[in-house]
C-alpha positions in Angstrom: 25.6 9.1 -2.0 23.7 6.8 0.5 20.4 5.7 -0.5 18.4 3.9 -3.4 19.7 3.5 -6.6 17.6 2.7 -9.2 19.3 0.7 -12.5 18.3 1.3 -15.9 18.8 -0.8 -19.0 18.7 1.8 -22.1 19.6 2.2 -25.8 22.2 5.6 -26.6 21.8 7.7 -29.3 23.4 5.0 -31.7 21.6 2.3 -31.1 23.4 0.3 -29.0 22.1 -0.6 -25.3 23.5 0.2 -22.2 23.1 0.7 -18.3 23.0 3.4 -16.2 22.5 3.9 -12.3 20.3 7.2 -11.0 18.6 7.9 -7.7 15.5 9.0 -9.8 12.3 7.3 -11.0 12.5 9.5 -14.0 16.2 9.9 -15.0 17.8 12.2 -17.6 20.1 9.3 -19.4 23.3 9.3 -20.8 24.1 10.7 -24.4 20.1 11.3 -25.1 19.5 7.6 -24.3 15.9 6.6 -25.1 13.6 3.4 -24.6 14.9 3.2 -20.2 13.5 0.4 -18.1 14.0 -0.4 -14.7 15.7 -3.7 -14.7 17.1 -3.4 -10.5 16.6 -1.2 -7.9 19.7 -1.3 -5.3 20.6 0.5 -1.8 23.6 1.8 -0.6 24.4 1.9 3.0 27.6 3.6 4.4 29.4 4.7 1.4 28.9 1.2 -0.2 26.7 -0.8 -2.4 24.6 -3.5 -0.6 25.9 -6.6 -1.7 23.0 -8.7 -3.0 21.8 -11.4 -5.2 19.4 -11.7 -7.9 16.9 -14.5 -9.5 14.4 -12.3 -11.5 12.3 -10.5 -9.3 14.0 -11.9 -5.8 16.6 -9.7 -4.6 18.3 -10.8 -1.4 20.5 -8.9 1.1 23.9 -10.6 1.3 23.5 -10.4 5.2 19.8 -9.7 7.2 19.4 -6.7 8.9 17.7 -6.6 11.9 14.9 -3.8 10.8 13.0 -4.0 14.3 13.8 -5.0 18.2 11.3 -3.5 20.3 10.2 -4.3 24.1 6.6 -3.6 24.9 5.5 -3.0 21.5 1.9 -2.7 23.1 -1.5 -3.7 20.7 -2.2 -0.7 18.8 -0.8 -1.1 15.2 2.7 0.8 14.2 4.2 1.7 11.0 7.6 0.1 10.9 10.7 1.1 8.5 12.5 -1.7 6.4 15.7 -1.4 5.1 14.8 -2.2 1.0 14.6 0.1 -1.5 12.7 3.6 -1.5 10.4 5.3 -3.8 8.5 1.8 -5.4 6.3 -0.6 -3.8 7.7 -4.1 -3.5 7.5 -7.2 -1.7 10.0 -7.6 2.1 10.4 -10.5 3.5 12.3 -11.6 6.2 12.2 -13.4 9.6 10.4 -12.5 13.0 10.2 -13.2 16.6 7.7 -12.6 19.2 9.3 -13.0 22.6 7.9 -14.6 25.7 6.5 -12.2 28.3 4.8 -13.2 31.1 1.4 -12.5 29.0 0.6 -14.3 25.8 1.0 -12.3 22.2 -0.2 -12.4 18.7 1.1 -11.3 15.9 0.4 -9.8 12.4 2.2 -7.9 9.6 0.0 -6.1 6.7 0.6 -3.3 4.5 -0.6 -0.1 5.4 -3.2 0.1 2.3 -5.1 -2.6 4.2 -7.6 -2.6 7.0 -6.1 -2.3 10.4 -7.2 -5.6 11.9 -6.1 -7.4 15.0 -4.8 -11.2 14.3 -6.2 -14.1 15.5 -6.0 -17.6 16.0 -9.6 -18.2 15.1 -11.0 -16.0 12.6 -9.3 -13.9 9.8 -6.2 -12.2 9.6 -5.0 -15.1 11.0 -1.6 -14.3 13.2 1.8 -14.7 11.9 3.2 -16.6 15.5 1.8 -16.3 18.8 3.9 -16.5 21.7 2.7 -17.7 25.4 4.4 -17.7 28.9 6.2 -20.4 27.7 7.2 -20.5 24.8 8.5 -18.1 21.8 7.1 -17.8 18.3 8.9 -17.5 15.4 7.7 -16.8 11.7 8.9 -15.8 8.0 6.8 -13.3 6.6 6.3 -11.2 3.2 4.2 -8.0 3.3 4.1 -5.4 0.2 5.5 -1.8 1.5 4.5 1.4 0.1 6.6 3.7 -1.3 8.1 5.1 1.7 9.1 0.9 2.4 6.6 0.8 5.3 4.3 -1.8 6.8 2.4 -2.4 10.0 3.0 -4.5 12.9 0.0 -5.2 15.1 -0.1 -7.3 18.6 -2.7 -8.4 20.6 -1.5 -8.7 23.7 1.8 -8.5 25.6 3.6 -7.0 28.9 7.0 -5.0 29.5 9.1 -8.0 29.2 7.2 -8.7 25.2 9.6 -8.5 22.5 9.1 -8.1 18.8 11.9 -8.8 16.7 12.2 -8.6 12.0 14.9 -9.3 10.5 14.8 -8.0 6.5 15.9 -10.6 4.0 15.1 -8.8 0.7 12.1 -8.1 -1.4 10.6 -8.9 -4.8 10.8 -6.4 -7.2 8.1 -6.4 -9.6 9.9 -4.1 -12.2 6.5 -3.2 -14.3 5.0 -6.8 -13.9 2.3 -8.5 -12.5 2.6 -11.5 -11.0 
Protein backbone atom coordinates (compact mmCIF):
# COMPACT_ATOMS: atom_id res chain seq x y z
CA UNK A 1 0.00 0.00 0.00
CA UNK A 2 1.23 3.44 -1.16
CA UNK A 3 1.79 5.89 1.45
CA UNK A 4 3.71 6.62 4.80
CA UNK A 5 5.03 4.05 6.72
CA UNK A 6 5.94 4.63 9.93
CA UNK A 7 8.98 2.18 11.63
CA UNK A 8 8.97 1.06 15.03
CA UNK A 9 11.69 -0.27 17.24
CA UNK A 10 9.86 -2.59 20.08
CA UNK A 11 10.54 -5.28 22.62
CA UNK A 12 8.04 -8.84 22.14
CA UNK A 13 6.55 -10.48 24.73
CA UNK A 14 9.99 -12.23 25.63
CA UNK A 15 12.06 -9.67 25.91
CA UNK A 16 13.91 -9.46 23.07
CA UNK A 17 13.67 -6.26 20.62
CA UNK A 18 12.44 -6.04 17.29
CA UNK A 19 11.03 -3.88 14.35
CA UNK A 20 8.03 -3.47 12.85
CA UNK A 21 6.53 -1.24 9.99
CA UNK A 22 2.66 0.22 10.31
CA UNK A 23 0.91 3.04 8.54
CA UNK A 24 -0.39 4.12 12.03
CA UNK A 25 0.89 6.61 14.68
CA UNK A 26 -0.54 4.26 17.33
CA UNK A 27 0.07 0.60 16.07
CA UNK A 28 -1.21 -2.71 17.53
CA UNK A 29 2.45 -4.57 17.59
CA UNK A 30 3.44 -7.90 16.90
CA UNK A 31 3.13 -10.77 19.53
CA UNK A 32 1.80 -8.09 22.41
CA UNK A 33 5.04 -6.11 21.81
CA UNK A 34 5.38 -3.31 24.39
CA UNK A 35 7.80 -0.21 25.01
CA UNK A 36 7.36 1.08 20.63
CA UNK A 37 9.27 4.07 19.51
CA UNK A 38 9.34 5.62 16.33
CA UNK A 39 12.84 5.26 15.12
CA UNK A 40 11.96 6.19 10.92
CA UNK A 41 9.20 7.28 9.16
CA UNK A 42 9.32 6.15 5.30
CA UNK A 43 7.11 6.68 1.97
CA UNK A 44 6.21 4.44 -0.55
CA UNK A 45 5.48 5.67 -3.99
CA UNK A 46 4.28 3.29 -6.83
CA UNK A 47 4.20 -0.01 -5.17
CA UNK A 48 7.81 0.57 -3.85
CA UNK A 49 9.71 1.89 -0.95
CA UNK A 50 11.48 5.28 -1.47
CA UNK A 51 14.92 4.60 -1.50
CA UNK A 52 16.54 6.91 1.07
CA UNK A 53 19.43 7.50 3.37
CA UNK A 54 19.77 8.14 6.93
CA UNK A 55 22.22 10.15 9.45
CA UNK A 56 20.10 10.52 12.64
CA UNK A 57 17.39 12.75 12.12
CA UNK A 58 18.33 13.68 8.20
CA UNK A 59 16.53 11.54 5.92
CA UNK A 60 17.26 12.12 2.25
CA UNK A 61 15.37 11.10 -0.94
CA UNK A 62 17.67 8.95 -3.08
CA UNK A 63 16.52 11.20 -6.12
CA UNK A 64 14.65 14.98 -5.72
CA UNK A 65 11.33 15.25 -6.65
CA UNK A 66 10.18 18.16 -8.18
CA UNK A 67 7.10 19.03 -5.54
CA UNK A 68 6.15 22.38 -7.40
CA UNK A 69 6.44 24.00 -11.20
CA UNK A 70 3.98 26.63 -11.43
CA UNK A 71 3.75 29.72 -14.06
CA UNK A 72 2.13 32.85 -12.69
CA UNK A 73 1.99 31.76 -9.19
CA UNK A 74 0.59 35.41 -8.51
CA UNK A 75 1.34 37.21 -4.72
CA UNK A 76 -1.20 35.98 -2.54
CA UNK A 77 0.27 33.10 -0.36
CA UNK A 78 -0.53 29.15 -1.33
CA UNK A 79 -0.43 26.09 0.61
CA UNK A 80 1.88 23.75 -1.34
CA UNK A 81 2.07 19.71 -0.96
CA UNK A 82 5.60 18.08 -0.42
CA UNK A 83 6.30 14.72 -1.16
CA UNK A 84 7.76 13.59 2.74
CA UNK A 85 6.14 11.82 5.06
CA UNK A 86 2.40 12.26 6.35
CA UNK A 87 0.76 12.46 9.70
CA UNK A 88 4.06 14.18 11.85
CA UNK A 89 5.52 17.53 11.52
CA UNK A 90 9.10 17.60 10.33
CA UNK A 91 11.56 19.55 8.70
CA UNK A 92 11.66 19.63 4.12
CA UNK A 93 14.16 20.91 2.58
CA UNK A 94 15.09 21.03 -0.82
CA UNK A 95 15.93 23.45 -3.68
CA UNK A 96 14.01 26.38 -5.45
CA UNK A 97 13.80 28.58 -8.41
CA UNK A 98 12.08 31.77 -9.15
CA UNK A 99 12.12 32.32 -12.84
CA UNK A 100 12.65 35.54 -14.80
CA UNK A 101 9.52 37.23 -16.07
CA UNK A 102 9.42 40.32 -17.44
CA UNK A 103 8.51 41.76 -13.80
CA UNK A 104 10.78 41.37 -10.77
CA UNK A 105 9.78 38.58 -7.88
CA UNK A 106 10.39 37.81 -4.40
CA UNK A 107 10.21 34.96 -2.74
CA UNK A 108 9.43 33.33 0.69
CA UNK A 109 8.58 29.82 2.18
CA UNK A 110 7.03 29.58 5.90
CA UNK A 111 5.04 27.14 7.66
CA UNK A 112 1.56 27.61 7.75
CA UNK A 113 1.43 28.08 11.77
CA UNK A 114 3.22 31.39 11.07
CA UNK A 115 2.09 34.79 10.10
CA UNK A 116 1.29 35.29 6.49
CA UNK A 117 3.90 37.92 5.63
CA UNK A 118 5.15 39.17 2.34
CA UNK A 119 9.20 38.91 1.94
CA UNK A 120 11.43 41.51 1.57
CA UNK A 121 14.70 42.67 0.77
CA UNK A 122 14.72 45.22 3.41
CA UNK A 123 12.80 44.41 6.47
CA UNK A 124 11.81 40.95 7.97
CA UNK A 125 10.93 37.88 6.48
CA UNK A 126 13.63 38.45 4.52
CA UNK A 127 13.04 36.71 0.86
CA UNK A 128 14.47 33.39 0.02
CA UNK A 129 15.78 34.64 -3.84
CA UNK A 130 14.51 37.39 -5.76
CA UNK A 131 14.52 37.26 -9.43
CA UNK A 132 14.52 40.43 -11.84
CA UNK A 133 14.13 40.86 -15.71
CA UNK A 134 17.31 39.67 -15.91
CA UNK A 135 18.35 37.36 -14.06
CA UNK A 136 16.97 34.08 -12.10
CA UNK A 137 17.15 33.31 -8.40
CA UNK A 138 17.93 30.34 -6.98
CA UNK A 139 17.81 29.18 -3.26
CA UNK A 140 17.88 26.02 -0.75
CA UNK A 141 15.42 26.21 1.78
CA UNK A 142 14.09 24.24 5.00
CA UNK A 143 10.55 24.98 6.31
CA UNK A 144 8.75 22.78 9.10
CA UNK A 145 5.33 21.16 7.50
CA UNK A 146 2.35 20.35 9.44
CA UNK A 147 0.94 17.19 9.59
CA UNK A 148 -0.72 17.11 6.36
CA UNK A 149 3.33 18.01 4.91
CA UNK A 150 2.24 21.48 3.88
CA UNK A 151 3.86 24.88 3.80
CA UNK A 152 3.34 28.24 2.06
CA UNK A 153 4.85 29.91 -0.76
CA UNK A 154 4.38 33.62 -0.96
CA UNK A 155 5.59 36.14 -3.93
CA UNK A 156 5.63 39.64 -4.28
CA UNK A 157 5.44 40.27 -7.50
CA UNK A 158 5.55 38.49 -10.94
CA UNK A 159 3.82 38.29 -14.56
CA UNK A 160 2.49 35.28 -16.80
CA UNK A 161 5.87 34.39 -17.96
CA UNK A 162 6.95 34.05 -13.61
CA UNK A 163 7.93 30.68 -12.68
CA UNK A 164 8.24 29.08 -9.29
CA UNK A 165 9.96 25.91 -9.19
CA UNK A 166 10.90 23.20 -5.41
CA UNK A 167 12.48 20.45 -5.69
CA UNK A 168 12.11 18.17 -2.27
CA UNK A 169 15.36 16.78 -0.97
CA UNK A 170 14.21 15.20 2.34
CA UNK A 171 13.31 16.27 5.78
CA UNK A 172 14.51 16.02 9.40
CA UNK A 173 12.72 13.87 11.47
CA UNK A 174 12.71 14.81 14.95
CA UNK A 175 11.43 11.35 16.29
CA UNK A 176 10.28 12.75 19.98
CA UNK A 177 13.37 15.18 20.22
CA UNK A 178 14.08 18.65 20.44
CA UNK A 179 16.63 20.07 18.80
Amino acid sequence: VDGTWHVYAFRRSNGLGDVCFSQSLNPTLPDSGTHRRRIASWLRESGAMVPIFQYGNYFRRRTSILDLNVTNPGTSAATRTLSIPTGIELFAFGTGFVGAGTASASVILTDLESTDQAPSSTVAPFAFAENTSAKAGYFSWVVRTNTSRQIRSRLTGGDSSTVLRLSTDGWYDPLGMLF
